[in-house]
ZAKE-891696 format. One record per atom (N, C-alpha, C): residue number from 1; atom name; x, y, z. Coordinates in steps of 0.1 Angstrom, whole numbers. Example, Ala and Ser with C-alpha at 12.3 -4.5 7.8 and 13.67 -1.06 7.14 Angstrom:
k / a / xx / yy / zz
1 / N / 132 / -57 / 78
1 / CA / 123 / -45 / 78
1 / C / 132 / -33 / 78
2 / N / 128 / -22 / 71
2 / CA / 137 / -11 / 71
2 / C / 129 / 0 / 79
This chain:
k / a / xx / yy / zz
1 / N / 1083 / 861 / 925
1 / CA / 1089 / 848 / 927
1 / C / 1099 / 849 / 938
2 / N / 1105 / 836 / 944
2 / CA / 1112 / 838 / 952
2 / C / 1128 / 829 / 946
3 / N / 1142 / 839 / 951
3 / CA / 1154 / 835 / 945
3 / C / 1158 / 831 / 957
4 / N / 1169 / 825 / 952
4 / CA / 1181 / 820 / 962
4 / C / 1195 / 815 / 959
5 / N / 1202 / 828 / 959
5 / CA / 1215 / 823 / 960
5 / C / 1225 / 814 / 962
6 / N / 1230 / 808 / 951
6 / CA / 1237 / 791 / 955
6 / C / 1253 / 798 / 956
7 / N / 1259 / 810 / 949
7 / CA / 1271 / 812 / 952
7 / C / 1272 / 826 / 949
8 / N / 1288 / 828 / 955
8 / CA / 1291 / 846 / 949
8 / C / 1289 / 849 / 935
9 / N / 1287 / 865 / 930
9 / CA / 1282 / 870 / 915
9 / C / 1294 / 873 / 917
10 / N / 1304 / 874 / 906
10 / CA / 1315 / 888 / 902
10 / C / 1310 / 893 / 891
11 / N / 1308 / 906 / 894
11 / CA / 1308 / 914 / 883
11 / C / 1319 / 921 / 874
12 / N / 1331 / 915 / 873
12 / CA / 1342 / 925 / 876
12 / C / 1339 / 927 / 857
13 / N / 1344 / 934 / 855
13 / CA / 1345 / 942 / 839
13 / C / 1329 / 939 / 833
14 / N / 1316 / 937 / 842
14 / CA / 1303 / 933 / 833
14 / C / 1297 / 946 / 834
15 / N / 1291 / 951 / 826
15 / CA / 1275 / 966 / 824
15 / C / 1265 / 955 / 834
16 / N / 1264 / 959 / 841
16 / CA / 1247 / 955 / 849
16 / C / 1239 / 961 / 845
17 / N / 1230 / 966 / 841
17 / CA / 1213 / 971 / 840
17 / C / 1209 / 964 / 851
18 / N / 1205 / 978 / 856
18 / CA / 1196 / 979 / 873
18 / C / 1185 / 971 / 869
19 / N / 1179 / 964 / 871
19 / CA / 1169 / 959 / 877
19 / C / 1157 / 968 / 882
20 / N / 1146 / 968 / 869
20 / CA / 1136 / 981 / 873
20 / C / 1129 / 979 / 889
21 / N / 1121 / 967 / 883
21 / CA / 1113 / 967 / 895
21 / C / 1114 / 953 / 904
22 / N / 1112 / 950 / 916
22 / CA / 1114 / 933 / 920
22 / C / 1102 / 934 / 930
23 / N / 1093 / 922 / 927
23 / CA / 1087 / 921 / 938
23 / C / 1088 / 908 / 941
24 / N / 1089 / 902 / 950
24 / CA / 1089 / 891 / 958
24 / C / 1100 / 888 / 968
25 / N / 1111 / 878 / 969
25 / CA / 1118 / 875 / 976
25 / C / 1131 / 872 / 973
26 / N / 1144 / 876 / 976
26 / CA / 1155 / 874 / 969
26 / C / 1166 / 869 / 984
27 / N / 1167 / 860 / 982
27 / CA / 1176 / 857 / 995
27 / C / 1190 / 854 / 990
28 / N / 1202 / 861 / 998
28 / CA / 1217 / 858 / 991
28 / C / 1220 / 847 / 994
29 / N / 1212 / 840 / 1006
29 / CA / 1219 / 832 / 1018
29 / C / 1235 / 830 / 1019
30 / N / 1237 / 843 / 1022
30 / CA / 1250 / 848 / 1027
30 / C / 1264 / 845 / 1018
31 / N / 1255 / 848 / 1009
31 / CA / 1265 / 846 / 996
31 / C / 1271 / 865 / 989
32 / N / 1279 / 872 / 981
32 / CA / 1280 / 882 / 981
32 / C / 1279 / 891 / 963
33 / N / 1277 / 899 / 963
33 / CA / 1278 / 903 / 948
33 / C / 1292 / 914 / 953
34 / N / 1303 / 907 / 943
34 / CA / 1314 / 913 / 944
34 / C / 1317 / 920 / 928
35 / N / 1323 / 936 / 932
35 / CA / 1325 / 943 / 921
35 / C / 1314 / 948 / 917
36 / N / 1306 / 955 / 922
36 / CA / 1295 / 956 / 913
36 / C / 1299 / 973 / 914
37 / N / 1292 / 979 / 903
37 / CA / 1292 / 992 / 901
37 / C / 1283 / 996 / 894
38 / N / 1277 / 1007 / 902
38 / CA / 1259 / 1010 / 890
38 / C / 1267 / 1019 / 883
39 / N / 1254 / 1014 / 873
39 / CA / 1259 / 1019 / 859
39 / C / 1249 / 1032 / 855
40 / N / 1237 / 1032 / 858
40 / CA / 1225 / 1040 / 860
40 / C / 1227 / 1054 / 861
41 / N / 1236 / 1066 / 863
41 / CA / 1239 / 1078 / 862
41 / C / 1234 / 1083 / 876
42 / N / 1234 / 1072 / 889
42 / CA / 1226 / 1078 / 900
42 / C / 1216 / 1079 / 905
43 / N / 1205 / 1074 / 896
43 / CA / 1192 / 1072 / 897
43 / C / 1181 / 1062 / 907
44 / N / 1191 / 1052 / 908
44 / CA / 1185 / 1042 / 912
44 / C / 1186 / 1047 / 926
45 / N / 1171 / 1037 / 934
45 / CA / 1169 / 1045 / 944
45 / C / 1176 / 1029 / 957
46 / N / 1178 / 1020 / 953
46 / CA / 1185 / 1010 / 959
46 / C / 1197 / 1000 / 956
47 / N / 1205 / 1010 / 951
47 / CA / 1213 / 1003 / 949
47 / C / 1217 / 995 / 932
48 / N / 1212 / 986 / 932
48 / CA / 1205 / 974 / 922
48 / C / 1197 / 971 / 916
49 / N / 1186 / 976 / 924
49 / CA / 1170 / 977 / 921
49 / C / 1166 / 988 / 922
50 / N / 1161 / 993 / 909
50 / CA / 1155 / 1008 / 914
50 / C / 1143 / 1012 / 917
51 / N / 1132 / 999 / 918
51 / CA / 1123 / 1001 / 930
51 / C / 1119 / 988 / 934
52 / N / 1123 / 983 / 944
52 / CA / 1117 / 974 / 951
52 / C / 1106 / 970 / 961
53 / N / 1104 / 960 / 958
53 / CA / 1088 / 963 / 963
53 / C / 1088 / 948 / 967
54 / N / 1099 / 942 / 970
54 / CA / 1096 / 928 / 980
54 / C / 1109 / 930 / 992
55 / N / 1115 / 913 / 990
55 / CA / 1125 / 913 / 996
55 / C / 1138 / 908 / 995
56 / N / 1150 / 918 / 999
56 / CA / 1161 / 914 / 1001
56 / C / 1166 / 912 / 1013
57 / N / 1172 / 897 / 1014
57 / CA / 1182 / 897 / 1026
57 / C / 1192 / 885 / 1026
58 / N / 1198 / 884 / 1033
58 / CA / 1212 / 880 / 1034
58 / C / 1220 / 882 / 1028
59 / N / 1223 / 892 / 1021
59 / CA / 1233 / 893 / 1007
59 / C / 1242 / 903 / 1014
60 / N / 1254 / 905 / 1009
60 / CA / 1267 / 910 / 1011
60 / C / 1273 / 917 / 997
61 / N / 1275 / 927 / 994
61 / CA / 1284 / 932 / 986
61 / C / 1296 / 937 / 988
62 / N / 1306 / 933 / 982
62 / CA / 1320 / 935 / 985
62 / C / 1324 / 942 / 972
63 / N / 1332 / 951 / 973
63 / CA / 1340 / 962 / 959
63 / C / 1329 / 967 / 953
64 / N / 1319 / 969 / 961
64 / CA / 1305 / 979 / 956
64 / C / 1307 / 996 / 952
65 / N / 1300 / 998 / 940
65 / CA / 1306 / 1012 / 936
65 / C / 1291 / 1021 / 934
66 / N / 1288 / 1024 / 945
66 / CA / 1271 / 1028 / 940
66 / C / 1275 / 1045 / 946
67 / N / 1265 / 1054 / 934
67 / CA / 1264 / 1067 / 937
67 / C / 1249 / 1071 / 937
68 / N / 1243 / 1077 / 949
68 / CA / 1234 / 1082 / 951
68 / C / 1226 / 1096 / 952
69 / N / 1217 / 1098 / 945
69 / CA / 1211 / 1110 / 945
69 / C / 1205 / 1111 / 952
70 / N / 1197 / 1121 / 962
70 / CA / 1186 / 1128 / 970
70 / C / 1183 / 1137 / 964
71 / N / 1170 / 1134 / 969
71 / CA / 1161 / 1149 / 961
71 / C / 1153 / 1155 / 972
């Protein structure tokens, strides 16, 4: 499917569950997800989505708290 952002997300004090998989189109149109902090233990391999397989763009996060693993 394709999204489209009408305003900013706060996440401030929410649990997010990552978002397994996304395919299609997610546009922020220059809108921001503020606060966000994965909750996932590291795993995810984007952030938000831990595997995506369409598209993101125009989005902005502000007070982003993401930790990443390499293997």
């Amino acid at each position: 499917g394709s999204y489209i952002l009408v305003s900013d997300i706060d996440l401030y004090g929410v649990k997010f569950d990552l978002i397994d998989s996304f395919y299609g189109l997610f546009d922020g149109n220059g809108h921001s997800i503020n606060n966000f902090t994965e909750t996932d233990g590291g795993t995810s391999k984007y952030g938000f989505i831990t595997y995506n397989y369409g598209t993101v763009q125009n989005l902005n996060f502000k007070n982003a708290n993401v930790n990443f693993v390499f293997f």
